[in-house]
KEDRENTI-637479 format. One record per residue (C-alpha): x, y, z; residue in one letter; residue number from 1. Coordinates in nm, 3 decimals. Example, Ala and Ser with C-alpha at 12.3 -4.5 7.8 and 13.67 -1.06 7.14 Angstrom:
R,1.230,-0.450,0.780,A,1;
R,1.367,-0.106,0.714,S,2;
// end
This chain:
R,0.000,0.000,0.000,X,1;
R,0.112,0.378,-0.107,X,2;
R,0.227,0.568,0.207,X,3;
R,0.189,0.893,-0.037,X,4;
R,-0.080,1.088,-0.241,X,5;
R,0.002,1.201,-0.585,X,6;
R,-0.173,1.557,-0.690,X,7;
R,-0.428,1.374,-0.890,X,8;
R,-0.491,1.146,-0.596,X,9;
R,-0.517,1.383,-0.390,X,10;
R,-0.819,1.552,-0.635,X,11;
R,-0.972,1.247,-0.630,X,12;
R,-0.970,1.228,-0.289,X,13;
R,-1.150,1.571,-0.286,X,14;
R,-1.464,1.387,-0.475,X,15;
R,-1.504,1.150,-0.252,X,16;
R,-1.459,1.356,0.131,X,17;
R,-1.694,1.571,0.199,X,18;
R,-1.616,1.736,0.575,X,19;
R,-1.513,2.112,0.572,X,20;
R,-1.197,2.032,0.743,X,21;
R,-1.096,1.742,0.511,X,22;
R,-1.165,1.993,0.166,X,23;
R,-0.921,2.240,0.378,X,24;
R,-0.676,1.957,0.397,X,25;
R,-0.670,1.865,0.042,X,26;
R,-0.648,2.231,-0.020,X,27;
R,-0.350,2.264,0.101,X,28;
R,-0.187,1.989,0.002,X,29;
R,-0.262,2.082,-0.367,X,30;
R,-0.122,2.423,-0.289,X,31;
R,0.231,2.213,-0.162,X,32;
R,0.265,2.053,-0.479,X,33;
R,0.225,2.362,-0.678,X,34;
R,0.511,2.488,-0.494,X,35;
R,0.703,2.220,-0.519,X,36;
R,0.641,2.211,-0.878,X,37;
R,0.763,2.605,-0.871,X,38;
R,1.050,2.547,-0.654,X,39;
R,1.160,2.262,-0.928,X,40;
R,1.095,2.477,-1.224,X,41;
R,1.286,2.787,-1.060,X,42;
R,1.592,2.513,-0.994,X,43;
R,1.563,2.415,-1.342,X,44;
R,1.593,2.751,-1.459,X,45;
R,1.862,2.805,-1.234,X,46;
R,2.069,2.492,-1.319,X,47;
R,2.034,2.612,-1.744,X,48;
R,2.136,2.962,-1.633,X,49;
R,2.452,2.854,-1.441,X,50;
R,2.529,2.607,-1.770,X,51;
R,2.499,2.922,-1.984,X,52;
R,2.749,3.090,-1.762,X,53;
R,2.974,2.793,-1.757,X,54;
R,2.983,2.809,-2.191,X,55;
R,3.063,3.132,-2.142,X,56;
R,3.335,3.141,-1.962,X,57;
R,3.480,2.855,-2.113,X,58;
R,3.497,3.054,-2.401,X,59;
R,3.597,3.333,-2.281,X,60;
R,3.902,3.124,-2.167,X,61;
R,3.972,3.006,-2.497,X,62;
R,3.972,3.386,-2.575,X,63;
R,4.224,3.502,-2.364,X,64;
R,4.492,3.176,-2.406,X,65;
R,4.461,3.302,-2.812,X,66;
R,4.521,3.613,-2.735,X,67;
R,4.844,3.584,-2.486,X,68;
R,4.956,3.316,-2.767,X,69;
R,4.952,3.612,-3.014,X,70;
R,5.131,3.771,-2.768,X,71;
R,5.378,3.531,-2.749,X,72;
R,5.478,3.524,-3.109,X,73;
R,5.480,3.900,-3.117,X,74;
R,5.765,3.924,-2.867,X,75;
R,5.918,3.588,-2.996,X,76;
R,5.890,3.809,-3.381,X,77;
R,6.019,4.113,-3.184,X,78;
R,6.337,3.955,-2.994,X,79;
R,6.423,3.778,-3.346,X,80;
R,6.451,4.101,-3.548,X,81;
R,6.605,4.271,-3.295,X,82;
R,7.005,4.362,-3.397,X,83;
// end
């Protein structure tokens, strides 16, 4: 036997109770999984943002080691026609 309601069991536990205080209850368990749902989606969003970031800097990196190698071989161009 399920310890645990899903949402939709939990709606169709709403048909079938009918005290005030039970309606209440299911109420607010509904409202629970909507923010759990929210707090998911929000981590979700989060998680794609920081990859983003991530993509960024790594090319960013790649940026910089091209440019100090052209930096390189400008002073390596500059010592060798140098008298």
């Amino acid at each position: 036997m399920p310890y645990v309601f899903t949402e939709h069991g939990v709606l169709q536990l709403a048909g079938v109770l009918k005290s005030k205080r039970a309606k209440q209850l299911i109420i607010r368990i509904i409202e629970v999984f909507v923010k759990i749902r929210e707090i998911l989606m929000d981590t979700l969003n989060i998680r794609l943002d920081i990859e983003n970031i991530k993509k960024k800097l790594e090319n960013q990196d790649k940026s910089i080691e091209l440019v100090f190698t052209y930096f390189d071989e400008l002073i390596k161009k500059q010592k060798d026609t140098t008298p």
